[in-house]
N, CA and C atoms as an extended XYZ file, in Angstrom:
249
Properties=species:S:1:pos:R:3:atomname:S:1:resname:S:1:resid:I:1 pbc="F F F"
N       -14.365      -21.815       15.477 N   UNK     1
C       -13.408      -21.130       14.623 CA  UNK     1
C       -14.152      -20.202       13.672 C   UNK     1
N       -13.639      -18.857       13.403 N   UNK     2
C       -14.163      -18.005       12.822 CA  UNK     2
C       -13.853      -18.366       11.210 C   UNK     2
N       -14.745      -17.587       10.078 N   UNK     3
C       -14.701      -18.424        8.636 CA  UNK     3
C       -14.120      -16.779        8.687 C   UNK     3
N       -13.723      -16.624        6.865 N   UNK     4
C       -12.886      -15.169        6.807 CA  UNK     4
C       -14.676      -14.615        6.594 C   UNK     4
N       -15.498      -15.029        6.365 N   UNK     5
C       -16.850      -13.933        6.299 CA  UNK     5
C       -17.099      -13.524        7.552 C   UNK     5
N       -16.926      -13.686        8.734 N   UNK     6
C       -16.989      -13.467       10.255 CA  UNK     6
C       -15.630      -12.199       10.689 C   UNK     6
N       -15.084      -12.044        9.821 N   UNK     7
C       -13.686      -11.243       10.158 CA  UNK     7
C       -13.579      -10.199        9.516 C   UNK     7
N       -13.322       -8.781       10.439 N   UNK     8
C       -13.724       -7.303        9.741 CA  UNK     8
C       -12.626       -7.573        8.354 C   UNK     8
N       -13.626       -6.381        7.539 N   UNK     9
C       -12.231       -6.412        6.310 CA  UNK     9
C       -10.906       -6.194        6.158 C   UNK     9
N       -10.657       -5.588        7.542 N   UNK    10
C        -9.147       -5.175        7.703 CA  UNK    10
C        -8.312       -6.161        8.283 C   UNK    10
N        -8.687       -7.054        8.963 N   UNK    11
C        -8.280       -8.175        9.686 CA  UNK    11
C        -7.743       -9.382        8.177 C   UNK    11
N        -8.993       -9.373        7.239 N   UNK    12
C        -8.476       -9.786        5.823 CA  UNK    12
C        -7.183       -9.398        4.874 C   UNK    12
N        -7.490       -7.999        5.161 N   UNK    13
C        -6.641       -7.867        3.992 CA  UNK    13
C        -5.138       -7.399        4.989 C   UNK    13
N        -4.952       -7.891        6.059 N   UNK    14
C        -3.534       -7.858        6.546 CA  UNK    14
C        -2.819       -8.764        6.289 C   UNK    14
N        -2.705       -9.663        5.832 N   UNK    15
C        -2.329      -10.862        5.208 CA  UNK    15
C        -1.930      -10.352        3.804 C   UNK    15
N        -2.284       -9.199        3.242 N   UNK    16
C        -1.884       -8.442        1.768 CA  UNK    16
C        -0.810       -6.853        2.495 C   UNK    16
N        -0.949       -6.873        3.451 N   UNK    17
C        -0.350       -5.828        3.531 CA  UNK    17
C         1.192       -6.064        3.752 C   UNK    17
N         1.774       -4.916        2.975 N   UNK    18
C         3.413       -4.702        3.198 CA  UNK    18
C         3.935       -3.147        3.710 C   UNK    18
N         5.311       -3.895        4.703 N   UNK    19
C         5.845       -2.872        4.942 CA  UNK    19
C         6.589       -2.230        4.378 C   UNK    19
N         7.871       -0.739        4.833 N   UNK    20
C         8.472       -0.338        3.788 CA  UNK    20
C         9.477       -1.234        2.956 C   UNK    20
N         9.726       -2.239        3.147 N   UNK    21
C        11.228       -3.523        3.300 CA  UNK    21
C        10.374       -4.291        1.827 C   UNK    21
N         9.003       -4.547        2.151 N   UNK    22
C         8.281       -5.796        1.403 CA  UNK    22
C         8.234       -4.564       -0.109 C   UNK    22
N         7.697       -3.075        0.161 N   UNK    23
C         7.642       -2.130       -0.806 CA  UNK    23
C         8.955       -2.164       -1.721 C   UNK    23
N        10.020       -2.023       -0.379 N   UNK    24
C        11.255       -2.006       -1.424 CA  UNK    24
C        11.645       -3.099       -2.352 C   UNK    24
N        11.324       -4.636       -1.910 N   UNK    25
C        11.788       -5.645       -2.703 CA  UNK    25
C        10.816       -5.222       -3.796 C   UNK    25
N         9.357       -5.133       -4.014 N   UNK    26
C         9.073       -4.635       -5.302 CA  UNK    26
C         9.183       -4.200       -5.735 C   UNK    26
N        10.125       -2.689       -5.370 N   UNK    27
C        10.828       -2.127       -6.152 CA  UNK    27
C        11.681       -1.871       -6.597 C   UNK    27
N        12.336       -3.095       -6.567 N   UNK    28
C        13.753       -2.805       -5.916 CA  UNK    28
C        14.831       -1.933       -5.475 C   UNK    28
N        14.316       -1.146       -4.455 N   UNK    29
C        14.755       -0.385       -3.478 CA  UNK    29
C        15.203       -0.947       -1.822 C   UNK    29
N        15.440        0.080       -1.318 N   UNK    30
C        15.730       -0.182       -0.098 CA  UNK    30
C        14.678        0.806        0.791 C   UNK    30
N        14.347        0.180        2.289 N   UNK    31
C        13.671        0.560        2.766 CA  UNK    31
C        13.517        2.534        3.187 C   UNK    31
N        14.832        2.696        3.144 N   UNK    32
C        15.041        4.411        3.269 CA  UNK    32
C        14.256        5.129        1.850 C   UNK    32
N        14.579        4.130        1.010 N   UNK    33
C        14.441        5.082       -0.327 CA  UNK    33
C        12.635        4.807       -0.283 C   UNK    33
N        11.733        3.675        0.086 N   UNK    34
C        10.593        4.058       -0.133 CA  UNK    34
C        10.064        4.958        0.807 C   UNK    34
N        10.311        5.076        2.025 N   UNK    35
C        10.310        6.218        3.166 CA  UNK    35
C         9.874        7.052        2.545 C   UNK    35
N        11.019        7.493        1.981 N   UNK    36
C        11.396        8.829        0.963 CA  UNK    36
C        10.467        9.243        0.202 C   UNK    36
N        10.445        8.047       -0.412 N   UNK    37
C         8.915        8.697       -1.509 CA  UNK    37
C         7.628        8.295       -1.146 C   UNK    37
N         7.428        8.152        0.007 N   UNK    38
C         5.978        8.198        0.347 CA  UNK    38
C         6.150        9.618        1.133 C   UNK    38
N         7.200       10.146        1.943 N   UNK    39
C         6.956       11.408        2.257 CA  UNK    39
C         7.199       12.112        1.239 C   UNK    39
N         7.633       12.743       -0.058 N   UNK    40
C         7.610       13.499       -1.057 CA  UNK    40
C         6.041       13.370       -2.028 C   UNK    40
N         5.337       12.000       -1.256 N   UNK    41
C         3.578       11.771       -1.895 CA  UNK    41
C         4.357       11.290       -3.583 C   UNK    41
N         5.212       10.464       -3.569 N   UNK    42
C         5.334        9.359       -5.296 CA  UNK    42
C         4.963        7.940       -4.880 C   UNK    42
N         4.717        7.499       -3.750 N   UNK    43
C         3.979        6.763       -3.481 CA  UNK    43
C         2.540        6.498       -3.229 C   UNK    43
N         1.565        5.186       -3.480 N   UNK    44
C         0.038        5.198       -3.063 CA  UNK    44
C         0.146        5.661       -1.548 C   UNK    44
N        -0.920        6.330       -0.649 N   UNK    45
C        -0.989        6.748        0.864 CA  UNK    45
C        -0.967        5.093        1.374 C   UNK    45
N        -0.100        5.202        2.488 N   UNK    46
C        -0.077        4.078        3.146 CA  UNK    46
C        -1.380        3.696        4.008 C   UNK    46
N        -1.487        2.588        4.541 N   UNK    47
C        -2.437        2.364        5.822 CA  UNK    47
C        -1.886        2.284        6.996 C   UNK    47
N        -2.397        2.404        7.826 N   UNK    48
C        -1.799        2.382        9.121 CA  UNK    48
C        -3.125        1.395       10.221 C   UNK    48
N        -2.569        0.233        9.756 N   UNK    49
C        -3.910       -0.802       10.597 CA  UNK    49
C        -3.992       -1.252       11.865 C   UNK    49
N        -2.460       -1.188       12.609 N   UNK    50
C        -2.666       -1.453       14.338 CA  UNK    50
C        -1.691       -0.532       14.509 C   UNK    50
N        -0.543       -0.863       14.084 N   UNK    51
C         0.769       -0.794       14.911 CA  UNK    51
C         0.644        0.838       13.915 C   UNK    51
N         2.429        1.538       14.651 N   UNK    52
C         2.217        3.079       14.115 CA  UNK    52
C         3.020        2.858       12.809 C   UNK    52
N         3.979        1.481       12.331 N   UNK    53
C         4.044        1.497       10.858 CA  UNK    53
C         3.658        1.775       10.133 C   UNK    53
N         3.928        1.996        9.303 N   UNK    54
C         3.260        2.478        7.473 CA  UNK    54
C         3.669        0.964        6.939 C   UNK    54
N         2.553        1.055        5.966 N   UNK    55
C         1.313       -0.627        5.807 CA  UNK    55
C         1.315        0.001        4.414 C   UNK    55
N         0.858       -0.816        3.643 N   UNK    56
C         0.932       -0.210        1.986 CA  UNK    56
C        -0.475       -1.488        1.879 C   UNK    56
N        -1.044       -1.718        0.987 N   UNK    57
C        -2.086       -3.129        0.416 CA  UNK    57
C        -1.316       -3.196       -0.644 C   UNK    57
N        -0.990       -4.493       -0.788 N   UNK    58
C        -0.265       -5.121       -1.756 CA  UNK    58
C        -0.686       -4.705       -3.440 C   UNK    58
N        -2.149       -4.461       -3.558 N   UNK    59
C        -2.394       -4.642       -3.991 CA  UNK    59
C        -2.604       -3.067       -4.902 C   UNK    59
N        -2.654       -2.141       -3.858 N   UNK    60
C        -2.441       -0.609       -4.243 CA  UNK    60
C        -0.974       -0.784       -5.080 C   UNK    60
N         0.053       -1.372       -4.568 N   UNK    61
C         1.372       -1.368       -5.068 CA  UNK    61
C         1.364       -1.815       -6.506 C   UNK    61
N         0.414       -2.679       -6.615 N   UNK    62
C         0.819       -3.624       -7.957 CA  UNK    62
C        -0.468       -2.773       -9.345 C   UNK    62
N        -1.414       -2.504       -8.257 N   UNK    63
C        -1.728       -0.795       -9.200 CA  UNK    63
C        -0.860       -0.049       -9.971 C   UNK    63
N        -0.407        0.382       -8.316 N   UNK    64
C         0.257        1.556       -8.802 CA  UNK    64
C         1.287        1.774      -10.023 C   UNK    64
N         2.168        0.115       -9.662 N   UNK    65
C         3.451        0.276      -10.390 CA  UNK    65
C         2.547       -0.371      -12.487 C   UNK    65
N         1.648       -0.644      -12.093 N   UNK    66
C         0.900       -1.233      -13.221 CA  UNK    66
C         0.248        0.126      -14.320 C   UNK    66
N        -0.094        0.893      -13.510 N   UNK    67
C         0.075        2.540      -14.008 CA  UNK    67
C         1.221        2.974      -14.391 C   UNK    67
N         2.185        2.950      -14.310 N   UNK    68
C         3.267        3.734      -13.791 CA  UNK    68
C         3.579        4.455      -13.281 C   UNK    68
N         3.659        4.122      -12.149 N   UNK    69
C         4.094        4.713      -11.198 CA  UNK    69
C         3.780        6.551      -10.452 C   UNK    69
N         2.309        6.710      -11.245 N   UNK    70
C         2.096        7.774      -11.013 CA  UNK    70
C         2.195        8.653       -9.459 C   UNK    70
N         1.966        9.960       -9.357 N   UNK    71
C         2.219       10.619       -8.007 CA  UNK    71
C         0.882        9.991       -7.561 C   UNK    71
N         1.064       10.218       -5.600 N   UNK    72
C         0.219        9.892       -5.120 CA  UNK    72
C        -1.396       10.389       -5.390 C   UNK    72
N        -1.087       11.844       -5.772 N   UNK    73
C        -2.334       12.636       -5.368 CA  UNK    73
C        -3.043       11.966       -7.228 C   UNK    73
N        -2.342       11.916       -8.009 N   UNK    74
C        -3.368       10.692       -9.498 CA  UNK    74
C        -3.249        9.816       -9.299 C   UNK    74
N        -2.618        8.867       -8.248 N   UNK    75
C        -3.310        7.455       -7.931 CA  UNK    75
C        -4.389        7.746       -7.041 C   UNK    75
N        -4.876        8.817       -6.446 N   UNK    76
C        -5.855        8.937       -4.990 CA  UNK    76
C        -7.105        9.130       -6.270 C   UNK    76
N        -6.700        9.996       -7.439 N   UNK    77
C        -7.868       10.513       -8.479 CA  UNK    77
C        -8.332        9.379       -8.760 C   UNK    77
N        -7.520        8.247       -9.368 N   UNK    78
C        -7.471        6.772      -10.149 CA  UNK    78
C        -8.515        6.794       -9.197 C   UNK    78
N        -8.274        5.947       -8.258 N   UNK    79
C        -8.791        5.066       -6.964 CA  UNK    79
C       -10.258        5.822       -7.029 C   UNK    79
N        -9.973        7.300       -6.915 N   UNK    80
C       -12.114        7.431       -6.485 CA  UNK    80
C       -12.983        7.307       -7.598 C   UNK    80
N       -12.014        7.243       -9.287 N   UNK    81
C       -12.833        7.156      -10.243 CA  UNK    81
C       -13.313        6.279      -10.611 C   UNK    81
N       -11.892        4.662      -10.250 N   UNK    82
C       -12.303        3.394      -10.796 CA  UNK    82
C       -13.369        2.786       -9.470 C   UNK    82
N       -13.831        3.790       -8.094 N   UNK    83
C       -14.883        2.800       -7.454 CA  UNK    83
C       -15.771        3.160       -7.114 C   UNK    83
């Protein structure tokens, strides 16, 4: 049996990832409306890890909304400054 140190990082953090449905309960939205604003870029850029869904990291979300909710392209600034 593999330990999680044996398992690429993406294989990890899919277990954190949400779709548009999991996005909307945090926001409380509905799945059309986060659609929406990830194509208008008011959302973090999604991932796209197997399947052709849009994947969010849980954890970009709880960023993001922890900022407020800034546009995508100053959460992308955030992200390269804080690493």
């Amino acid at each position: 049996m593999k330990n999680e140190s044996d398992m690429p990082e993406l294989e990890q953090e899919q277990g954190n990832l949400l779709d548009a449905v999991g996005v909307g309960i945090m926001l409380g939205k509905n799945r059309d409306y986060v659609l929406r604003q990830c194509k208008i870029g008011k959302l973090p850029k999604p991932v796209k890890p197997i399947s052709r869904n849009k994947r969010w990291l849980a954890g970009d979300i709880e960023t993001w909304l922890s900022l407020g909710c800034p546009s995508q392209a100053v959460f992308e600034k955030w992200r390269k400054f804080d690493t």
